[in-house]
N, C-alpha and C positions, 0 to 999 in steps of 0.2 A: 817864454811862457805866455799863455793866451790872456787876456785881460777876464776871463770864467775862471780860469785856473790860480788866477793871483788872488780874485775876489772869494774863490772856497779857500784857498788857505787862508787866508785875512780871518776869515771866521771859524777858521779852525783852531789857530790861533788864542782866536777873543772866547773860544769854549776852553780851551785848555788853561789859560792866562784865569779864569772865574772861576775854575774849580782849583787851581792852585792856590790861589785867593783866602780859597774858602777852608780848605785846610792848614792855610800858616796861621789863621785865627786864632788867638791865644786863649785860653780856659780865663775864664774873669777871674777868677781869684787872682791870678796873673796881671792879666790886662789892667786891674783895678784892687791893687795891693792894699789891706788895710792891715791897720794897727792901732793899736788905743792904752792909754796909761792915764795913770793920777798928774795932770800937771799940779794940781795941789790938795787938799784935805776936801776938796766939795768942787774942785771942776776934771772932768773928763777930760783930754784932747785925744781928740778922733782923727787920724790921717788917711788918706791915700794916697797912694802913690802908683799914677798913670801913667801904663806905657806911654810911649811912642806912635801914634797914628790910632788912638784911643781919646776919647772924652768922657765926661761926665755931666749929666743934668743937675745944677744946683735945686731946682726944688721938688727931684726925687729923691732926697735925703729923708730918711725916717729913724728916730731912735723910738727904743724904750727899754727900760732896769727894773729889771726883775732884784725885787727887794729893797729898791729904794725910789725915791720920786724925782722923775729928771725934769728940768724946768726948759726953758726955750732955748734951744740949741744958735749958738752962732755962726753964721756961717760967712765964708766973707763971699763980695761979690764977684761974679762973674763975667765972662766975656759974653757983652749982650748982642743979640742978633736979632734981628724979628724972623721969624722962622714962616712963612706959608703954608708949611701943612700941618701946622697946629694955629698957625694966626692969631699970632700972640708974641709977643720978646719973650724968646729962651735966654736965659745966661748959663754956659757953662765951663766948666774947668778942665782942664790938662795941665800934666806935668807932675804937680801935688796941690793937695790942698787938705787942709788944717781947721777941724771943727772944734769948738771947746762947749762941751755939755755942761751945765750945772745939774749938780745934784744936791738933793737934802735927804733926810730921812733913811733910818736903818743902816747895819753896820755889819763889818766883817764882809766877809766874800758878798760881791753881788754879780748879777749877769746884765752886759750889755750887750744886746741888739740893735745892729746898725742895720739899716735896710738904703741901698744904691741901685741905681740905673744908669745903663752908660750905653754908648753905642762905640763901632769901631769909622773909620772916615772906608772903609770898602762896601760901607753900604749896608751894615749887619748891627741889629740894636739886639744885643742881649736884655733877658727877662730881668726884674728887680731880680736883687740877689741880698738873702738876711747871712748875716758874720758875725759869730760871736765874742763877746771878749769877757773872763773873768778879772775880776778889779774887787780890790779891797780895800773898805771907807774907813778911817781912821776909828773915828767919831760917830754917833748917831743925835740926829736931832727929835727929840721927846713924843713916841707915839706913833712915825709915820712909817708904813712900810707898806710900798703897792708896786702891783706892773703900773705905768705911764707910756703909753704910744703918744706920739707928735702928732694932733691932729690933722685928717685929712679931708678936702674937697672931692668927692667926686667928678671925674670931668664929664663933661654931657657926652653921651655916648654917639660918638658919630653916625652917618648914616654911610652901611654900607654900598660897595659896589653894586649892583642889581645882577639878577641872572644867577648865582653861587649859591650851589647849596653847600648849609654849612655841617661839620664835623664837628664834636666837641672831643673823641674819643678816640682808641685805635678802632675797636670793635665799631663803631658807627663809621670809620673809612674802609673797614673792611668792608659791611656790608654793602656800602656804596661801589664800591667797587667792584663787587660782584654782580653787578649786574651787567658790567662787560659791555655794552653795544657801543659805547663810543670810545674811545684815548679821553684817559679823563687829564684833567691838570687840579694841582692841591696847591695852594694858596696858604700861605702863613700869615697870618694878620695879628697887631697887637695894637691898642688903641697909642700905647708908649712909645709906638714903634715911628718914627719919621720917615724914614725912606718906603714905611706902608702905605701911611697914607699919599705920600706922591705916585706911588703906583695907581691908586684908587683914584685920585685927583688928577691924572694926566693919564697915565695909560690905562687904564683899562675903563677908562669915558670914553678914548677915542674909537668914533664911528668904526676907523675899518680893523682896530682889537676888537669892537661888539661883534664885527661880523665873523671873523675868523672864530671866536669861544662857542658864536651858536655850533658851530660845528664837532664839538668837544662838548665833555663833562665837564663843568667848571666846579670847584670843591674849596670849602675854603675853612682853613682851621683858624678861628681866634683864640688864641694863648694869652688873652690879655690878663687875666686872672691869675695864670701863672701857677695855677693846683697843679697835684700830682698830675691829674690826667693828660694838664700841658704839656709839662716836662717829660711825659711819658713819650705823647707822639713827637717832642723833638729829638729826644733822645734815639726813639726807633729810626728819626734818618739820619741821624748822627748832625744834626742842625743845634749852632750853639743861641741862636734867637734870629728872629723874622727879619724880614723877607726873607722868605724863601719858596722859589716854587718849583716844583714837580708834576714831573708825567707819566703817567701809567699805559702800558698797553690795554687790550682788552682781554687781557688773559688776570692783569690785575697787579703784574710789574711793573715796576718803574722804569722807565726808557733811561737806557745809559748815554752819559752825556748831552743833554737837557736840562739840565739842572739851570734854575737860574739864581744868582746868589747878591742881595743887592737891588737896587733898584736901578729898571732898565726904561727908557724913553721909548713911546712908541715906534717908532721905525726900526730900534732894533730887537724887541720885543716880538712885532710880525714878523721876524725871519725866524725865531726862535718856533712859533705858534706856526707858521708853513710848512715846518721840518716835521712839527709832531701830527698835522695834518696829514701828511702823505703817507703815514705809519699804519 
């Protein structure tokens, strides 16, 4: 076999091996198993339970009870990293881990809302995801009965890649895409999402990925809010959370097997972007 013909199958391969990938991906409620009970008259215990080649963000944890007041959640600590493309120490979990809410006020059935974030290690960070649990309080303490969300920080909104025009909708990728004159590429972005921002930070800064996209429509959907409309367009590519990117011809399909799933280094990123070049 010629050293051309070992090097297309290599990549033929490394396209097949990314979309099998992308499909053994497990539904989160899977991947990121929750359950919740009274461990006694006034505390919650919140669990989940983590696949296998699966994690979790300790401080994307959010509660709130419907019908009673939940006070600061415990969470124990995490495996710390300092992360690069958030530039900051993450901590977080795999395997299980075990939250205990306090609650006060109001009584009989209440509703809790867990809100988590977690990513998978093949490169794919699903959206927050809210899970409900009905629980019932012994006891009520005098007067209090409210929803309570866990308060949050907004993170500074990073600055994106340059050159992308963005989507927020189907209908606005539609229209985009109608206009046909180049192979466009769609871009999944989420501010949550880690292996996004490496893309943005490493590849798609490097000089010769600028030069290869002038040549293409570059399209970029942020899901970071995670509304219907997100879930809508992940849904339409059957995408369970970003990175993900896609190529259109100029008729307005998507080019089959192209798909990129995960975060890809610049060098093998341009063979990816040469392929859809010559289309």
């Amino acid at each position: 076999m010629t050293p051309f013909l070992r090097g297309l199958l290599l990549c033929l391969l490394c396209l097949a091996g990314a979309a099998q990938a992308a499909e053994d991906l497990l539904d989160p409620e899977v991947a990121f198993r929750f359950s919740a009970r009274l461990k006694d008259p006034r505390t919650v215990e919140i669990r989940y339970d983590i696949a296998k080649g699966y994690y979790m963000y300790r401080d994307n944890f959010r509660f709130a009870v419907e019908g009673a007041q939940a006070g600061k959640a415990v969470i124990p600590a995490g495996k710390k990293k300092f992360d690069v493309n958030f530039q900051k120490t993450m901590e977080t979990h795999r395997g299980a881990v075990i939250i205990l809410l306090p609650v006060s006020g109001g009584a009989g059935p209440v509703t809790l809302k867990s809100t988590s974030q977690g990513c998978a290690d093949a490169g794919v960070c699903y959206p927050p995801i809210t899970q409900n649990a009905t629980l019932t309080l012994v006891s009520a303490d005098a007067g209090v009965s409210a929803v309570v969300a866990a308060s949050t920080v907004a993170p500074a909104k990073p600055a994106h890649a340059t050159g992308f025009a963005r989507v927020a909708s189907s209908a606005e990728l539609d229209a985009a895409l109608k206009a046909g004159q180049r192979v466009a590429m769609l871009d999944f972005y989420a501010d949550w999402c880690g292996p996004c921002k490496q893309m943005e930070r490493l590849t798609f800064s490097d000089p010769r990925v600028k030069q290869r996209l002038a040549a293409l429509a570059p399209l970029q959907a942020d899901v970071t809010r995670n509304n219907a409309e997100d879930q809508a367009l992940l849904k339409r590519f059957k995408l369970v959370g970003p990175p993900g990117i896609l190529f259109f011809d100029k008729s307005g399909r998507e080019i089959p097997g192209l798909r990129v799933i995960g975060y890809q280094p610049p060098e093998k990123f341009l063979v990816t972007l040469d392929k859809a070049a010559q289309l």
